[in-house]
N, C-alpha and C positions, 0 to 999 in steps of 0.2 A: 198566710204569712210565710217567708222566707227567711231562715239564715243567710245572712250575707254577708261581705265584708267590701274593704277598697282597700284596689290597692294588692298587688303582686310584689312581687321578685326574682322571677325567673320561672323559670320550669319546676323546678324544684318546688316550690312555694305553690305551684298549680298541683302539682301530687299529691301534695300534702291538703290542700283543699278538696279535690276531690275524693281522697281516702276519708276525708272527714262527713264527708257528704254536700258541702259547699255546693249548689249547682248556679248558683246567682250572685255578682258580684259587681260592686262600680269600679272600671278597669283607672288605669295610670293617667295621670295627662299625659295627652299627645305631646305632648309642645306648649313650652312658654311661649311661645308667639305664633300669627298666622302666619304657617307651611303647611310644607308637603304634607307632616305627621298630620293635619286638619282634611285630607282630603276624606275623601266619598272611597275610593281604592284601600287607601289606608287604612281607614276604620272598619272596614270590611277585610282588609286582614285581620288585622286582631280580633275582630268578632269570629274569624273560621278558625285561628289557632286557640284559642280560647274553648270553641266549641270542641275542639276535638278531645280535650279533657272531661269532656260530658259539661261545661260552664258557658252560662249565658251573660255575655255584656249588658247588663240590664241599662246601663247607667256610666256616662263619664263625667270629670270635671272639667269646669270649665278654667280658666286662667287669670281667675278672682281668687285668689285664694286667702287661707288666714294668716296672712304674712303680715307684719305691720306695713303701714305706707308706704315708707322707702326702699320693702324690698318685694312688693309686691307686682308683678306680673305688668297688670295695664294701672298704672297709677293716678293717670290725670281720668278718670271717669269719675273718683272720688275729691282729687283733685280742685276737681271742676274748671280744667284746661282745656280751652277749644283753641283751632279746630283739634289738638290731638286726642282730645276725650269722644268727638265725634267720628274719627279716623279707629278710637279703639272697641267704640258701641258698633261700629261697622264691623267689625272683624269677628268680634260675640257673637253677630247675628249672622255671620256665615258660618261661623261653627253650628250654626245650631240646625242651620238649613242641612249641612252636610250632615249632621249627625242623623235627621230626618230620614236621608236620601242612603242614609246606609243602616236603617234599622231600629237605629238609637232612641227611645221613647223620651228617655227623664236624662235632665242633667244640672248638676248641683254646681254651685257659688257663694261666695262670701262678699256683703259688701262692707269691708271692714277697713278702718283708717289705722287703731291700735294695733292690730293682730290680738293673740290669743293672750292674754294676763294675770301673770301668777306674781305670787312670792317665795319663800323660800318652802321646801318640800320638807314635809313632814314624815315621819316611821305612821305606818300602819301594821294588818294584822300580819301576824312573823317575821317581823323586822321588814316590812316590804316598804318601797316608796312612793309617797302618795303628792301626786299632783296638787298644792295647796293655795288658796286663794287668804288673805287675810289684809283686810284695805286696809287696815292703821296699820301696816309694816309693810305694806307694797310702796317700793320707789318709784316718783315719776321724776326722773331726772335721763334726759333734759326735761323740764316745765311744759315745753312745747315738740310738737311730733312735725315731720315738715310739711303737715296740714293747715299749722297755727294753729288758732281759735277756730271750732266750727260748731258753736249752738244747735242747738233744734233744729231752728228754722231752715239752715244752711244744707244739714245735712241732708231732712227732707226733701226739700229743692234738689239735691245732687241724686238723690235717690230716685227720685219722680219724675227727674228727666232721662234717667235711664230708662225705667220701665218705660216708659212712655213710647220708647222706641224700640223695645225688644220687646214686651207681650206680644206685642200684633204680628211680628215674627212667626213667636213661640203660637200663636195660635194658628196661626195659616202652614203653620208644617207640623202641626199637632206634636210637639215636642214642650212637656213637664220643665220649668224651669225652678230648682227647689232650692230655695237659699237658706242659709244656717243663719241662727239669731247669734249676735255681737255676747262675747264669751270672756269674762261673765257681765254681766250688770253692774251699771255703775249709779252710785246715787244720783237721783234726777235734778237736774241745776246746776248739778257741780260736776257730774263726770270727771275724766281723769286725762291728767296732758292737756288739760287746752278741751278736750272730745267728749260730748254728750253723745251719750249709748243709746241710739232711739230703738235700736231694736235688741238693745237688751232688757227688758220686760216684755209682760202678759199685752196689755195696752199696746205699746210699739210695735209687736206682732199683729195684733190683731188691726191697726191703723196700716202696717203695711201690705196685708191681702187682700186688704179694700181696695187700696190703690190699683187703677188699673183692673177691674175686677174680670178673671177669668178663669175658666178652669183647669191654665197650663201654668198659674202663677199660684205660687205655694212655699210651701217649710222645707228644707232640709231640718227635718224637726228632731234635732239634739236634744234627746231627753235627760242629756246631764247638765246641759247650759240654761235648757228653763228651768230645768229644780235650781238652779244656783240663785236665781229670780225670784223667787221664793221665799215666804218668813217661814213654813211651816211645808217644806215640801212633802214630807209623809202623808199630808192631809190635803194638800191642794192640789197635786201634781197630776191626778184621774181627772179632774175637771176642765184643766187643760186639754188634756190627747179630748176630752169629749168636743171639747169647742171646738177645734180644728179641726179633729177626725170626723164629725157630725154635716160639717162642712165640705168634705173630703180636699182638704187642705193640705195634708201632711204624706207628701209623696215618698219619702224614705227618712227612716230612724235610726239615730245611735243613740244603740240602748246601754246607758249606764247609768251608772247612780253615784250619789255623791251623798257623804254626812256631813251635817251643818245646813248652811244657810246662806239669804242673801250678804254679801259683802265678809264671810267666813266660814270655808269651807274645804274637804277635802273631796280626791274623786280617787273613788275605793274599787274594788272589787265588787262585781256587780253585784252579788249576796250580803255585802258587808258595810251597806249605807243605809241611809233614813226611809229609802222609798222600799216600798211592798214591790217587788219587778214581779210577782204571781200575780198581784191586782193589777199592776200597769199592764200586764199582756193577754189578761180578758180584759182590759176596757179599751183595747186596739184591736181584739176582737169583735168585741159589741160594737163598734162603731165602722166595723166591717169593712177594717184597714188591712190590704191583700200584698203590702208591698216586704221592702227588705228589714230586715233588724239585725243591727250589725254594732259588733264592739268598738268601741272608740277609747283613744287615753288610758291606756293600760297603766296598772301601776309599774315600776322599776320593779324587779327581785331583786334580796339580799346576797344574792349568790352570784349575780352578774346574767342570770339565764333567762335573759327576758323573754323569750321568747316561748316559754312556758305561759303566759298573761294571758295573748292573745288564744292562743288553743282554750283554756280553761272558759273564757268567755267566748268561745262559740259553742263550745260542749253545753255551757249553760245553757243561752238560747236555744239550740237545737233540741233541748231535753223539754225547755218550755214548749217550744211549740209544739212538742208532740203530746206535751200535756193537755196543753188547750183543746186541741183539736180531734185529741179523743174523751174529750168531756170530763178530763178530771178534776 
């Protein structure tokens, strides 16, 4: 296993990663749209400036990202606007060749309509602020997202006709396609906006790796969005990483943690929520998962110094894994 993270800012931000020990990391998007920044040259720049830091581009994103619908990247693929949804599953899948053609193994995605869904944030430990989830005080207004209504069934269908045309892609240029589950969970039937979360549960996950079954189609496996999925994530949350990772399913992790529960919750400090992260990173050990684990959702500090968050949670990980890996 790896510390890693996504995501720079300059040079500066690369120093500071390699002083930390950082040697692997998923870099910036190229580009919101297919260009130049998508070529085979390009990305092989950044993979040589990168390496001269002593840092390896494990990984980029793709232009899915978790924005809601309206401000998201290629919208009609969720949509489900042809021909422009098929003009944007074209362009995916030359990203993906070129990433191929310049090194790039694994690359992550979101196929999200809401984007990412909170309520109001809550104080955690030392006055810090914590990202909070809590459905009976989450506003959906407007009612409707500019998806409308998209049931199950809909969703599926949009989701299945994507794959359908990027696995075979992703397998013929042996390039990891890892998508992150829908953040967080919404109750099943009723969803939220108009929008059933099929890949915000255990089930929906595990319904969507089937799909298309192959070894380049997988999890960006956010281990604070599936606890969030969760009645009892301190208890159930190993059984998960085992089902995926058994499977070798779960191409790269953001390891965090959260306290509470489905449909109310906080996301803490990785030491400072409901999961054991000692048990979570032997049991991605025991199931003989070799890739990144990286912090995600930092909380706010009370002092304005955020940038204390993200160091604290790589110091963490980097401590685990040297734990693990020397059997303690």
């Amino acid at each position: 296993m790896k510390a890693g993270t996504q995501g720079y800012a300059g040079t500066a931000t690369l120093n500071t990663l390699a002083a930390f020990g950082i040697k692997n990391i998923c870099g910036n998007l190229p580009s919101p749209k297919m260009d130049e920044q998508w070529s085979v040259e390009s990305i092989l720049q950044t993979r040589e400036m990168l390496a001269a830091y002593g840092i390896s581009l494990d990984m980029l994103p793709l232009p899915l990202s978790s924005h809601p619908i309206e401000k998201v990247e290629f919208p009609n693929i969720l949509l489900g606007r042809s021909p422009a949804r098929d003009r944007e599953i074209e362009w995916i899948c030359q990203m993906i060749r070129n990433c191929s053609r310049a090194g790039i193994r694994t690359v992550k995605y979101n196929m999200s309509i809401l984007g990412v869904v909170r309520s109001e944030p809550t104080r955690g430990r030392g006055g810090a602020i914590y990202s909070t989830f809590n459905f009976d005080k989450a506003r959906q207004d407007p009612p409707l997202t500019a998806a409308g209504r998209v049931p199950d069934e809909l969703f599926w269908e949009r989701i299945t006709y994507f794959l359908e045309r990027v696995v075979p892609v992703a397998n013929e240029f042996k390039v990891r396609i890892a998508c992150h589950p829908h953040d967080p969970g919404m109750p099943a039937g009723q969803g939220f906006r108009g929008v059933n979360r099929v890949l915000g549960s255990v089930e929906g996950l595990k319904k969507f790796v089937a799909i298309h079954e192959s070894p380049y189609h997988g999890l960006n496996f956010c281990q604070g969005t599936v606890s969030e999925m969760l009645r009892e994530p301190g208890k159930e949350i190993y059984g998960v990483i085992r089902y995926f990772g058994t499977r070798k399913k779960i191409f790269n992790v953001h390891f965090r943690n959260i306290r509470g529960h489905f449909l109310n919750f906080q996301e803490t400090f990785p030491d400072d929520g409901d999961v054991n992260m000692v048990r979570a990173i032997r049991t991605y050990q025991e199931v003989g998962y070799d890739g990144m684990l990286m912090p995600d959702h930092y909380p706010r500090m009370p002092d304005g110094a955020d940038g204390h968050a993200p160091s604290f949670a790589l110091g963490y990980i980097r401590a685990l894994i040297q734990m693990v890996e020397n059997g303690a």
